[in-house]
Steps between C-alpha positions, in 0.01 A plus 500: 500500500654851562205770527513778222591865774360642230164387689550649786386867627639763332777618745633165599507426128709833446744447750572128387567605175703788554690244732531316245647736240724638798650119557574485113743817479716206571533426842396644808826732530356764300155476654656606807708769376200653294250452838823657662491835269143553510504470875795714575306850366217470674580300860654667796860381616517154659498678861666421835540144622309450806741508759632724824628827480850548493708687780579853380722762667894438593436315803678142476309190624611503856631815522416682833262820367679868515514637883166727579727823473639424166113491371365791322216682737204705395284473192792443266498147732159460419523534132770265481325220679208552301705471161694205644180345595401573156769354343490171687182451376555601154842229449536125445712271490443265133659292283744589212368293285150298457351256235200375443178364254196612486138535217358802384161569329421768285215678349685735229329670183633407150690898498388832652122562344389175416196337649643157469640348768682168616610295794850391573602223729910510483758388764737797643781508683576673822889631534599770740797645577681757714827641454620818590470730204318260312200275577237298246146429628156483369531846369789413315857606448629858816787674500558770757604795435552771798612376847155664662306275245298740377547405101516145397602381146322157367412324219133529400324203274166479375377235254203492238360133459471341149205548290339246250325741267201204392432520875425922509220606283655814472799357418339257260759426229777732529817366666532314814688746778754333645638576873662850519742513776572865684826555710681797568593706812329641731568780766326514807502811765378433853256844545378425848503260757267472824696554834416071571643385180127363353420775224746589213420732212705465202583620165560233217617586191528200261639480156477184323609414152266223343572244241295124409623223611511297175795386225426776328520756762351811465540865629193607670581849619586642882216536772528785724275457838555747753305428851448588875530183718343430848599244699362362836662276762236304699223581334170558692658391790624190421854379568728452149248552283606787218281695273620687221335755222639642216372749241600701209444562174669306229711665177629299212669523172338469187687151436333371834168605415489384095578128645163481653232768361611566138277313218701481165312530215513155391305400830228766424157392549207694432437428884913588573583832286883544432649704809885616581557518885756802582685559851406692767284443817422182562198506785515431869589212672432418900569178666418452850697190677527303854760261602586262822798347571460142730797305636483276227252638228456807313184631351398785308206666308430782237255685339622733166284782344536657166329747352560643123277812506687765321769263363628568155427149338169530707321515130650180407261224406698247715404713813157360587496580902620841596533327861658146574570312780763240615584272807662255656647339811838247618568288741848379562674232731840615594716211514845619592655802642820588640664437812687876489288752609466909381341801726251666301196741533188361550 
């Protein structure tokens, strides 16, 4: 006889049945795309593939070097080695294309402010790849822009999970909340990079439009969520592994924030007073991320912070943590990859 999970410790139980609810969206497919969405915001690219660095300069293989005299002398010599050394070091040769399959598990909070939270075990795909203008990885969707590649144009996506009101107390009665997908552009400007190619500083400057993912779709406002961005290439000394930490503060319109904090007066309580959430400042978000890329495996972790002091629906009844916190990690087997190959930074 089949044991009742319902038995079993209280996070195993959570993440079998939110398993379970993920498997009956239909079939796995959109399991994969929704793990896919809420991974993409929050995890660093997929990274380099582990391999040698590629030849750089306009030497051919087998080409006899340039005769001593035709070599540049002095310390204008010296600075050009050094920045050819640099840039051997900072190129590889990878694959156009990869695909692959991997599991992620989540920890993620009902919606920004409340203090209940779930686990997720989904499936999520792992695609990758690099053209010249255009490439998709973890992060999503890049376009670039300016031939220094100092401005990149991509596609940003975040996702809110489904809510079953009977499951909230706070939300107790009212309507469920069903997933509320984000995706708009986003423009990124390089502001500083470290003279060996391991630190970046960046500006991102998102704007998503949001809407439920339901038959009878709704409009649920724009999200504005302009951040500074540090990245790290082998991080605390270790080879391929990437960090990443983002923070900013959050602005939305008034559609975005009446979907989760308003309480229409039919769903008054005399615990849950009638409230009408307006637009405006949103809080602060900060997620702080690492990443490693193996010959054959990818894995990454996160760790997201929000905090709602001095947001304008932070009144709302629904809010009931000023401070929430979500998490997660992948791992995913790459399984194919092309035989062409592209030279790219490191």
């Amino acid at each position: 006889m089949a044991s009742d999970p319902r038995a079993a410790p209280p996070i195993i139980r959570a993440v079998h049945w939110r398993t379970l609810g993920a498997a009956r969206l239909s079939s796995l497919l959109p399991s994969a795309c929704l793990a896919a969405v809420l991974l993409a915001g929050v995890l660093p690219p997929a990274g380099a593939t582990p391999a040698q660095p590629a030849l750089t300069g306009t030497t051919q293989p087998g080409a006899a070097p340039a005769p001593a005299s035709d070599q540049p002398k002095g310390p204008a010599a010296a600075g050009g080695d050094r920045a050819a050394r640099s840039d051997a070091r900072r190129t590889v040769q990878e694959p156009v294309w990869e695909a692959g399959l991997g599991a992620t598990v989540l920890s993620l909070p009902d919606y920004r402010g409340s203090d209940k939270s779930r686990g997720y075990l989904l499936p999520v795909p792992y695609l990758v790849y690099r053209g010249p203008r255009f490439s998709v990885d973890r992060g999503g969707l890049k376009a670039e822009l300016l031939e220094d590649g100092r401005l990149e144009l991509d596609f940003s996506v975040d996702l809110s999970v489904p809510v079953r009101s009977d499951g909230n107390s706070a939300r107790a009665g009212m309507p469920n909340l069903r997933p509320a997908l984000e995706i708009g552009p986003q423009l990124i400007a390089d502001l500083w990079d470290s003279s060996n190619g391991r630190f970046k500083l960046q500006l991102q400057l998102p704007l998503r439009y949001a809407f439920t993912l339901s038959t009878d779709t709704r409009d649920v406002g724009f999200v504005f969520h302009p951040r500074l961005g540090v990245e790290v290439s082998d991080f605390a000394g270790y080879r391929g592994l990437n960090a990443g930490l983002v923070v900013g503060p959050v602005f939305a319109t008034a559609r975005q924030h009446d979907y989760f904090y308003t309480v229409d007066p039919q769903y008054a309580t005399d615990t849950r007073p009638a409230y009408q959430a307006g637009g405006g400042y949103s809080g602060m978000k900060l997620a702080m991320s690492v990443s490693k890329r193996f010959p054959k495996y990818w894995f990454g972790a996160f760790v997201r912070v929000d905090w709602l002091k001095g947001a304008t629906f932070e009144d709302s009844p629904l809010v009931t943590r000023e401070t929430t916190v979500a998490a997660g990690f992948a791992i995913s087997w790459i399984f194919a990859e092309s035989a062409d190959r592209v030279v790219r930074r490191d």
